[in-house]
LOMAR-482105 format. One record per residue (C-alpha): chain; y, z negated, x negated. Coordinates in Angstrom, 2 decimals. Last residue first. Example, Ala and Ser with C-alpha at 12.3 -4.5 7.8 and 13.67 -1.06 7.14 Angstrom:
2
> A, -1.06, -7.14, -13.67 $
> A, -4.50, -7.80, -12.30 $
***
This chain:
437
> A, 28.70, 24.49, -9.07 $
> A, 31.17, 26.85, -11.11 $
> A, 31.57, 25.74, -14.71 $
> A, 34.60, 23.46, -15.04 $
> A, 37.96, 24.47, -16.65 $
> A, 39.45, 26.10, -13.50 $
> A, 38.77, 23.67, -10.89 $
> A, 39.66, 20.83, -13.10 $
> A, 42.65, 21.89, -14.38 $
> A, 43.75, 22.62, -10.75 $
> A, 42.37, 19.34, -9.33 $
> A, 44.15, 17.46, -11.92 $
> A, 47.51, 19.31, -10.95 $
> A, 47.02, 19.02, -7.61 $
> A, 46.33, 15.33, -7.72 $
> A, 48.94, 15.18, -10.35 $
> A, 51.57, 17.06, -8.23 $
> A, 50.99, 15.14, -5.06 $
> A, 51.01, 11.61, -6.82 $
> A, 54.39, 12.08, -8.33 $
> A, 55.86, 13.55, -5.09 $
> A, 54.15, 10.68, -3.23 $
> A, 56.44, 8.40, -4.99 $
> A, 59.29, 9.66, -3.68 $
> A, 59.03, 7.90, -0.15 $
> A, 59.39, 10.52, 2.45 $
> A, 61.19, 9.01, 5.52 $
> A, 60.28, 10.66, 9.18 $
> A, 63.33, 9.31, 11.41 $
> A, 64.02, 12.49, 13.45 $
> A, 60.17, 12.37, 14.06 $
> A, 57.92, 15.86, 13.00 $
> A, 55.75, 13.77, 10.66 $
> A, 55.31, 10.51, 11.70 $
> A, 58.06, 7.63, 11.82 $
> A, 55.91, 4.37, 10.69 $
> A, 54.17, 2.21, 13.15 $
> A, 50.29, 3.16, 11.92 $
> A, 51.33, 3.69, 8.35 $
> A, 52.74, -0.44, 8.46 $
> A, 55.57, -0.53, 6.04 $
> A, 55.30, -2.54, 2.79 $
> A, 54.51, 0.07, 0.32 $
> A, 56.37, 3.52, 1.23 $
> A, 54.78, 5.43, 3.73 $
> A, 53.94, 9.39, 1.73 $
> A, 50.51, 9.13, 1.29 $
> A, 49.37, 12.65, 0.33 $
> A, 46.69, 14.59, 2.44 $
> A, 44.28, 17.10, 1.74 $
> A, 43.58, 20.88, 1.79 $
> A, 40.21, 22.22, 0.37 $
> A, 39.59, 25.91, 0.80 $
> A, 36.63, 28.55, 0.38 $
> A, 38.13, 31.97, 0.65 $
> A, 39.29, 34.21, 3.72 $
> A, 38.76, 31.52, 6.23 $
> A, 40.75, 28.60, 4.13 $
> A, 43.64, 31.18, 4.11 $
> A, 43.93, 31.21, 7.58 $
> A, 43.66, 27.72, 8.08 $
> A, 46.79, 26.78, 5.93 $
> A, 47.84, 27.74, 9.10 $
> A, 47.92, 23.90, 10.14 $
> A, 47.19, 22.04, 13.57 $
> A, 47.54, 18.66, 14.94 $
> A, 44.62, 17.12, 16.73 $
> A, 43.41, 15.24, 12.97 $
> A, 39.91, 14.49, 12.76 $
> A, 39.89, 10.66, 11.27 $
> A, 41.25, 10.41, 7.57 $
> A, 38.37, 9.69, 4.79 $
> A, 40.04, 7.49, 2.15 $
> A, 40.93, 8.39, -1.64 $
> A, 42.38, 5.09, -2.93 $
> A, 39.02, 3.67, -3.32 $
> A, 37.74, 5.77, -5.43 $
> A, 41.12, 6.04, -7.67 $
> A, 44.30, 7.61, -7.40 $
> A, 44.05, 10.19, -10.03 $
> A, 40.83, 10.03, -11.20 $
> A, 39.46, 10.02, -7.68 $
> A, 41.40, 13.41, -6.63 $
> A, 39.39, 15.00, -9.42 $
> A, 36.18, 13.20, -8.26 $
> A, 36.64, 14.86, -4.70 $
> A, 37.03, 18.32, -5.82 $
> A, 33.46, 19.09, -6.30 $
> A, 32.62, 17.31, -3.06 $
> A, 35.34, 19.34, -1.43 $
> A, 33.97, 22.86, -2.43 $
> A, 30.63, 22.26, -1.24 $
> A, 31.88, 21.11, 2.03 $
> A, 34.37, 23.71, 2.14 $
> A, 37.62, 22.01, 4.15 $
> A, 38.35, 23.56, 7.63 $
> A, 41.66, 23.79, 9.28 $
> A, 40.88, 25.45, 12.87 $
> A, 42.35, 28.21, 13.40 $
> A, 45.86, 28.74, 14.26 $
> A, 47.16, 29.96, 17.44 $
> A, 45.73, 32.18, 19.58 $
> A, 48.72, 33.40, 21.59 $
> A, 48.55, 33.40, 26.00 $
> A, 45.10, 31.90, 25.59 $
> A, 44.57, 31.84, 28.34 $
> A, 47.00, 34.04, 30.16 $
> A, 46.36, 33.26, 33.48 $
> A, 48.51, 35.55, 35.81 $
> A, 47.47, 33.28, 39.08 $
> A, 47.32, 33.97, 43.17 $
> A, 47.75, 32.09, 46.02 $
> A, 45.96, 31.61, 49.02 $
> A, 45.44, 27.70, 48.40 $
> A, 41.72, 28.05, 47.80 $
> A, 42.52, 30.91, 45.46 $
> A, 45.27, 29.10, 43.55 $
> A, 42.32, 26.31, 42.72 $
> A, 39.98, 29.23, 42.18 $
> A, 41.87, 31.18, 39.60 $
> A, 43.53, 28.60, 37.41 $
> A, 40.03, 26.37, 37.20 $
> A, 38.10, 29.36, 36.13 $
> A, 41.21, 29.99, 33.87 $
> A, 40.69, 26.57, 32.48 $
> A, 37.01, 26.87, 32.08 $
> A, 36.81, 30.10, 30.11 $
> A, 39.44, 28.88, 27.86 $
> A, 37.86, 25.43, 27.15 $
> A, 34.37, 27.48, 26.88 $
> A, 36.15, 29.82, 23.57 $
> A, 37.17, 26.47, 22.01 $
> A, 34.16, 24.93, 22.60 $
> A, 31.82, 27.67, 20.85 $
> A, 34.80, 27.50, 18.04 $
> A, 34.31, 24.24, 17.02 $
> A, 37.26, 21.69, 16.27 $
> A, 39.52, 22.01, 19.81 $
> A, 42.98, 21.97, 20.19 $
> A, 44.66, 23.53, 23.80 $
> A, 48.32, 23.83, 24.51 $
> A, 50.73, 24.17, 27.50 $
> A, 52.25, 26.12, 29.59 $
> A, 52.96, 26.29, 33.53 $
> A, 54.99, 28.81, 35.42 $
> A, 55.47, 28.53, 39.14 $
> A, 56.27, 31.53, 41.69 $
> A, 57.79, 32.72, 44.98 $
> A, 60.09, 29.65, 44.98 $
> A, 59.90, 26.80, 48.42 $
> A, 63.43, 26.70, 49.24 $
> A, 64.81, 23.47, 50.81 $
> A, 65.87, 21.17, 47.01 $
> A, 66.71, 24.37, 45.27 $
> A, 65.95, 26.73, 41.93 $
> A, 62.16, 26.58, 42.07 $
> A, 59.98, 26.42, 39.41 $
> A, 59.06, 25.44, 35.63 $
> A, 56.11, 23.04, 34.75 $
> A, 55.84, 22.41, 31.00 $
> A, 53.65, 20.80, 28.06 $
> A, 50.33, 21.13, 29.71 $
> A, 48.04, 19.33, 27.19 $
> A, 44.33, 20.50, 27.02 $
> A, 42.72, 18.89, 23.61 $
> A, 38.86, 18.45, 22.54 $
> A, 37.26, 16.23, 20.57 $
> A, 33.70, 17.03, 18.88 $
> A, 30.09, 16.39, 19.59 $
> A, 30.38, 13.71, 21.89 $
> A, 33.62, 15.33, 23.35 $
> A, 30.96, 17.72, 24.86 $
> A, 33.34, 19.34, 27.22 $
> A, 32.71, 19.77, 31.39 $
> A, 34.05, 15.99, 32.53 $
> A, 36.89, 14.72, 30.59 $
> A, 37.63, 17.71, 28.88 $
> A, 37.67, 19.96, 31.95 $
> A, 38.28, 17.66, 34.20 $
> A, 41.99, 17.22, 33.36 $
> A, 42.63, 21.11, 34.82 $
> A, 41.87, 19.77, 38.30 $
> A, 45.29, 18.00, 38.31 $
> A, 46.90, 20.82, 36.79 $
> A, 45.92, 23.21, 38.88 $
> A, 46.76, 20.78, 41.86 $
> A, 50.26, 20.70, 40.78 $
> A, 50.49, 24.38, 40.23 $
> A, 49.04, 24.90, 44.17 $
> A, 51.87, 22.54, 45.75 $
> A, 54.52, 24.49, 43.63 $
> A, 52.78, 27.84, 44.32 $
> A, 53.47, 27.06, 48.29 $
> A, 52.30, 30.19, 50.37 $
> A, 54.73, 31.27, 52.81 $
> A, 55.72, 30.52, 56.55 $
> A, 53.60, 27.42, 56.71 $
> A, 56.37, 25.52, 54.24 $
> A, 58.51, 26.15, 57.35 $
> A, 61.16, 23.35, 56.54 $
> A, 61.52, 24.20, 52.90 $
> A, 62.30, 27.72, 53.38 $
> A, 59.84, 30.45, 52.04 $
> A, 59.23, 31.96, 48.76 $
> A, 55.24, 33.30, 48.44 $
> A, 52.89, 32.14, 46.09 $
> A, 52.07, 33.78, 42.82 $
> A, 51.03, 31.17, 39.61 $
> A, 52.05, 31.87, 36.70 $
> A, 49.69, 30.55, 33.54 $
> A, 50.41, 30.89, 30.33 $
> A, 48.40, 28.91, 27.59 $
> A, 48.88, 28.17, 24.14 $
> A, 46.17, 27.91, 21.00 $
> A, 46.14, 25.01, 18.34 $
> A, 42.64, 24.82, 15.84 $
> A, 42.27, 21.48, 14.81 $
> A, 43.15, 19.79, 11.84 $
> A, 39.97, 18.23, 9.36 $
> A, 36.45, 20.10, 10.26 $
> A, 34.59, 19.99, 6.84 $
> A, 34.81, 17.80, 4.39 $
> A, 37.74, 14.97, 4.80 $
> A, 40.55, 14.42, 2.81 $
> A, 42.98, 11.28, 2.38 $
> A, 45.06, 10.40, -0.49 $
> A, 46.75, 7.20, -1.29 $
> A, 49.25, 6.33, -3.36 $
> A, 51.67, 6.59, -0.52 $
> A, 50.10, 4.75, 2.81 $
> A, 48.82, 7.45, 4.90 $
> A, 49.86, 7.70, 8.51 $
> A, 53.61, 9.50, 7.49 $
> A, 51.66, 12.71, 5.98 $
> A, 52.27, 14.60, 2.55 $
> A, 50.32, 17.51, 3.06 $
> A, 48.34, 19.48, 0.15 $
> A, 47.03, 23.01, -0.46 $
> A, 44.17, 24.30, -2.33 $
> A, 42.61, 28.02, -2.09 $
> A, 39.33, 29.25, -4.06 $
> A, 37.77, 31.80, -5.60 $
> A, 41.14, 33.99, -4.96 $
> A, 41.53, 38.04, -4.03 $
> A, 44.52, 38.98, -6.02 $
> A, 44.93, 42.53, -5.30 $
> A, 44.31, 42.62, -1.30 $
> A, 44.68, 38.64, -0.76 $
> A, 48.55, 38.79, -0.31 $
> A, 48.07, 41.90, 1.38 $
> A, 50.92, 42.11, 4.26 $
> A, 48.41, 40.96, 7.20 $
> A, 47.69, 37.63, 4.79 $
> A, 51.45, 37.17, 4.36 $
> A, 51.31, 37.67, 8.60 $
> A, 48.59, 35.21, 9.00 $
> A, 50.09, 32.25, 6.45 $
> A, 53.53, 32.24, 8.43 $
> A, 55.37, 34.59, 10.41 $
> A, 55.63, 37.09, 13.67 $
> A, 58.93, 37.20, 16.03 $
> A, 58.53, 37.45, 19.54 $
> A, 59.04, 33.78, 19.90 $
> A, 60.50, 32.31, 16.61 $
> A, 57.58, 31.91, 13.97 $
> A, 55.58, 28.77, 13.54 $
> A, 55.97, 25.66, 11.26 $
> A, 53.99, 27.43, 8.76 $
> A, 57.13, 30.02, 8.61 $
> A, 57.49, 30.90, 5.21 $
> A, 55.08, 30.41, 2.65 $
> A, 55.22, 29.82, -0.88 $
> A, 51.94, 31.19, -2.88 $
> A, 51.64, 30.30, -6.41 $
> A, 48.57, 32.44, -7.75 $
> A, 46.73, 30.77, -10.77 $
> A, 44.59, 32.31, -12.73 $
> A, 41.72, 31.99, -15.41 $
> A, 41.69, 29.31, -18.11 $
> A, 44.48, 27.57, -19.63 $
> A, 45.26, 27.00, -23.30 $
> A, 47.79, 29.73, -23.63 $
> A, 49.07, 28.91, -20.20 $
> A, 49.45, 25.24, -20.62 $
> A, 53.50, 25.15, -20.80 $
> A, 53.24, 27.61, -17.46 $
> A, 51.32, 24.72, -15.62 $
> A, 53.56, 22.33, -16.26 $
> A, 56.51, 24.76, -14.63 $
> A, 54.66, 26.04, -11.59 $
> A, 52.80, 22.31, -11.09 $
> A, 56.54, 21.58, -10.65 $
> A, 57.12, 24.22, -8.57 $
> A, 54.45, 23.46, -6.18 $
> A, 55.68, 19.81, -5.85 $
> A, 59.06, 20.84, -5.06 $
> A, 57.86, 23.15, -2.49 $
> A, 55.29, 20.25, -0.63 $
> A, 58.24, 18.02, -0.63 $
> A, 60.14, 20.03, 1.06 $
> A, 57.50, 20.88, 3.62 $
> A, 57.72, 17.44, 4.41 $
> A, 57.42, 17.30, 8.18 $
> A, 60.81, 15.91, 9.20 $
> A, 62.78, 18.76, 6.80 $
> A, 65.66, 18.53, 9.20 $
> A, 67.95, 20.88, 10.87 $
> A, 70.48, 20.16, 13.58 $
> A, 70.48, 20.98, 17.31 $
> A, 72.51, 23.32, 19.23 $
> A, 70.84, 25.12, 22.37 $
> A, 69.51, 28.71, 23.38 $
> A, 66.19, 28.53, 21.85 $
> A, 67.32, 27.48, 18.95 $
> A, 71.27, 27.28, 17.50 $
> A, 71.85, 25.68, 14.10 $
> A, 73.20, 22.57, 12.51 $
> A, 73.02, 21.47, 9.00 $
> A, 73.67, 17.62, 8.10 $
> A, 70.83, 17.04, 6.30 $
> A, 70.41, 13.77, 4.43 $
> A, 71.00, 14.13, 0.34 $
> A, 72.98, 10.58, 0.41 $
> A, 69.83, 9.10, 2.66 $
> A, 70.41, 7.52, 5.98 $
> A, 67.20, 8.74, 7.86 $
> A, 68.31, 9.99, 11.87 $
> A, 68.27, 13.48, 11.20 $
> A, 68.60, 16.11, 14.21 $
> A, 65.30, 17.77, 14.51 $
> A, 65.12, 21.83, 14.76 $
> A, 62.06, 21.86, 11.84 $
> A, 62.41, 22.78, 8.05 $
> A, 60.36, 25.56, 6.54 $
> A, 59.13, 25.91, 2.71 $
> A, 55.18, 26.01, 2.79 $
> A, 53.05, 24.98, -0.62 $
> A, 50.30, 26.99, -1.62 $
> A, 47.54, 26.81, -4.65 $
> A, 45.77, 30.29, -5.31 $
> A, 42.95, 29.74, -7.81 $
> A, 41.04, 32.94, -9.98 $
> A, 38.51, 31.52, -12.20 $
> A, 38.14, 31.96, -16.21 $
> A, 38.95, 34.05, -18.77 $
> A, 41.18, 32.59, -21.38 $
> A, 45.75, 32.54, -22.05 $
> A, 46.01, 32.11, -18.10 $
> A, 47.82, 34.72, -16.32 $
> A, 50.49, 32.66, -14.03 $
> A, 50.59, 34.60, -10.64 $
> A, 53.70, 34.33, -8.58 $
> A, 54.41, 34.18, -4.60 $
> A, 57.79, 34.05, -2.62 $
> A, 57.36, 34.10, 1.17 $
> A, 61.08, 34.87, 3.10 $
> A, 59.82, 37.92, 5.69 $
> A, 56.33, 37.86, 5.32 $
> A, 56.48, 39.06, 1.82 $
> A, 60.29, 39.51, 0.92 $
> A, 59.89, 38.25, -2.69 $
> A, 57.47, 38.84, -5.66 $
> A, 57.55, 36.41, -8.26 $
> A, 58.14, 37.66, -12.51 $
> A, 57.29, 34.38, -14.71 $
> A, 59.17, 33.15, -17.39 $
> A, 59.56, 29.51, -16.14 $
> A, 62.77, 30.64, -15.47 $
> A, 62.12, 33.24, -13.21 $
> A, 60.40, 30.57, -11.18 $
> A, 63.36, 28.42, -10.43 $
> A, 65.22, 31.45, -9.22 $
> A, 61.92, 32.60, -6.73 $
> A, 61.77, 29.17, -5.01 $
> A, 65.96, 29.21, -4.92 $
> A, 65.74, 32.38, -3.38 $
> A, 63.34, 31.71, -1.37 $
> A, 64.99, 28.29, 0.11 $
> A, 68.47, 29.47, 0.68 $
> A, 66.50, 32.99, 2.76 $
> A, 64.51, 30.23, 4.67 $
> A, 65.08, 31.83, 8.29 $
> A, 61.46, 32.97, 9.23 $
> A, 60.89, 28.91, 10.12 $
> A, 63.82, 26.90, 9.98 $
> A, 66.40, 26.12, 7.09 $
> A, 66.51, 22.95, 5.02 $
> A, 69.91, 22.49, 2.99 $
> A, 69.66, 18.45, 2.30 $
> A, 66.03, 18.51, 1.76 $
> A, 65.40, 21.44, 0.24 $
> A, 68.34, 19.91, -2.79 $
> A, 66.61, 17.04, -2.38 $
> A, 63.10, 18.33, -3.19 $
> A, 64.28, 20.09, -6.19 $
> A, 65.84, 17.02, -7.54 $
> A, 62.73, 14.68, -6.96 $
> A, 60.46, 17.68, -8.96 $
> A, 63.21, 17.82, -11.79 $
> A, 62.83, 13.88, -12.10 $
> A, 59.25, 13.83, -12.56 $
> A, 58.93, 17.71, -14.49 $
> A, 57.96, 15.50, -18.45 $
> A, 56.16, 12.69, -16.61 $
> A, 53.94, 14.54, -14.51 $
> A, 53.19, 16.69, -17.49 $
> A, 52.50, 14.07, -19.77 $
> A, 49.96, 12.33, -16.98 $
> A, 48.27, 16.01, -16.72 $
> A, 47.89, 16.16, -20.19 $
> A, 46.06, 12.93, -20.31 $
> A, 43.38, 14.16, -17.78 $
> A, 41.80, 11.43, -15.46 $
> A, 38.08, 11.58, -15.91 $
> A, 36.16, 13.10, -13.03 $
> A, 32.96, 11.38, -11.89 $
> A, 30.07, 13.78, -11.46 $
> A, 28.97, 13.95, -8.15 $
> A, 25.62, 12.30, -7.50 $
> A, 22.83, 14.20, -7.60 $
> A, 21.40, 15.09, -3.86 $
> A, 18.61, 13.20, -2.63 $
> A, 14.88, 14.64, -3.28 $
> A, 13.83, 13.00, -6.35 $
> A, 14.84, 9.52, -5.06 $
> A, 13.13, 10.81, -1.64 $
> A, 9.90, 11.24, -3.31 $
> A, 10.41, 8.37, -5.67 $
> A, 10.59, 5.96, -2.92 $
> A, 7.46, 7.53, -1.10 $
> A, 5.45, 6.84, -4.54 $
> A, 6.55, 3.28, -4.73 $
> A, 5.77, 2.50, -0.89 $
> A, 2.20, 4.20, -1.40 $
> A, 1.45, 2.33, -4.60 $
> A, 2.14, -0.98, -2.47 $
> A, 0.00, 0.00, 0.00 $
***
């Protein structure tokens, strides 16, 4: 018996994975940290104070594509409108790597009381609001151009490639306008530079700074919108029977559209998302309107649910207003958003260590599934990807209670910046130098 225990032990000692080699933490990348520390803070405030909204960062590229000239390298500009990308050649063969950061601000009014606040103003969708970087895409430009410049004093030592990609527009292109990660992938940034392997980073409010968080796998979900107009027919509020009410039949669409996650979606297996974010109709108190628009947005993790989520909610759509005698234009989706952000597994367990030298084990923590969305996705489905997140709450503050990304009072504390460019950094080095798994 005892034999038997023994031998089944070493069956399944022989048979579990190796563990992953643990990283050591690079010296070169704590000189280079040091040496670009103060020019990394002072490009982020300069972004910070002049941010600019998506398919509108002209200040932004042209400062991305300045800095880079002077690193002695040659960018190319205009691709997907404002995006700015340069390849450093290393000095030895080795992989091809694209690391991107994104460059647009967000129409939030700043309520932080910093000496480099923003103070810019604009016009969107019809009404004034300022500009503010409140989801750290300043950060995440700074941080690429640092990596630029430490990684261009290693290039006759460095193996391989490097393509810098910043990109316009993550935050998502003005309506009837096209942007972002798809439409740089639509213009060829792929075609003569195909990459092994993409990174990317987010500095994120519910993270405590000097921490990192990843997760293999499924990590941001996949963000679609709906459309749906329902057709009655306008008659005076006293004779509601003289017309078909789409107000009445809206109301009960939405209703009905809650079962759908809660009752027809496997949120065993995954979560799943259906948020109507408007009801518009009707122009007076006593007249019942011809029609009702509705929109709204859908996440979802797997792609089998994503598809069924659609299939359901126009089901929904259709018979409710056909049970009322109305009619529906469902466009569900109306715009497939962006995919689901997915992290190779293989590709993330290689990584992992790297990230671990940096911070340490236990300072790299396994974030729940995230509902927001990123178009970092599209890049992670041409190539194998790995995306993670910075701490950016300073020490002291609760990450749970803290402004999150996207809030007027979202405050970056500055020490993320140094632990974003030496986890990319080591990761980078690491990536390139190391035989491929």
């Amino acid at each position: 018996m005892r034999l038997a225990v023994l031998s089944a032990a070493l069956v399944a000692a022989l048979a579990a994975p190796a563990p992953q080699a643990r990283a050591a933490a690079r010296p070169e990348v704590d000189a280079a940290a040091k040496a670009v520390q103060s020019q990394v803070v002072a490009w982020r405030r300069d972004f910070h104070q002049h941010p600019e909204l998506s398919n509108r960062e002209e200040r932004t590229s042209k400062a991305v594509a300045d800095a880079l000239r002077k690193m002695g390298l040659t960018p190319r500009t205009g691709i997907a409108h404002h995006g700015v990308v340069a390849i450093i050649q290393g000095g030895r063969p080795g992989p091809k790597l694209a690391l991107r950061a994104d460059m647009d601000a967000l129409p939030v009014t700043e309520r932080v009381d910093l000496p480099f606040a923003s103070k810019v103003t604009t016009t969107f969708n019809g009404q004034q609001t300022g500009v503010m970087h409140a989801c750290g895409h300043d950060a995440h430009t700074a941080i690429l151009l640092g990596i630029a410049q430490s990684l261009m004093k290693m290039r006759k030592d460095l193996p391989g490639q490097v393509m810098l990609v910043f990109q316009p527009s993550e935050e998502g292109a003005p309506v009837g306008e096209d942007g972002g990660a798809s439409l740089m992938l639509k213009e060829g940034l792929f075609k003569d530079f195909k990459p092994d392997a993409v990174f990317g980073l987010h500095v994120f409010s519910t993270v405590q700074v000097g921490q990192i968080a990843v997760r293999s796998g499924p990590e941001m979900a996949a963000s679609d919108r709906f459309n749906i107009t329902v057709k009655g027919r306008q008659t005076h509020g006293s004779r509601p029977w003289g017309g078909v009410d789409p107000i009445v039949t809206a109301s009960e669409i939405v209703t009905s559209a809650q079962s759908i996650v809660s009752r027809r979606t496997d949120i065993a297996k995954l979560p799943a998302v259906v948020t109507f974010g408007a009801i518009n109709g009707g122009i007076r108190y006593n007249i019942i309107p011809d029609d009702v628009k509705l929109i709204g947005t859908i996440r979802t993790f797997d792609e089998g649910m994503r598809q069924k989520v659609f299939a359901d909610l126009r089901n929904v759509a259709e018979h409710v207003a056909a049970a009322h005698g109305a009619t529906v234009e469902a466009n569900v989706p109306d715009t497939e958003g962006n995919p689901v952000t997915y992290n190779d597994p293989a590709l993330t367990a290689r990584m992992l260590p790297s990230l671990e030298a940096v911070v340490g084990d236990a300072n790299v923590i396994e974030p729940p599934l995230q509902m927001g969305a990123e178009d970092f996705s599209y890049y992670a489905k041409e190539v194998p990807g790995l995306f993670f997140f910075v701490g950016a709450t300073a020490p002291g503050v609760d990450p749970a209670t803290a402004p999150g990304n996207h809030s007027p009072e979202f405050k970056l504390d500055e020490q993320s910046l140094d632990v974003g460019l030496r986890a990319m950094l080591q990761a980078t080095l690491d990536y390139l130098e190391a035989p491929k798994a």
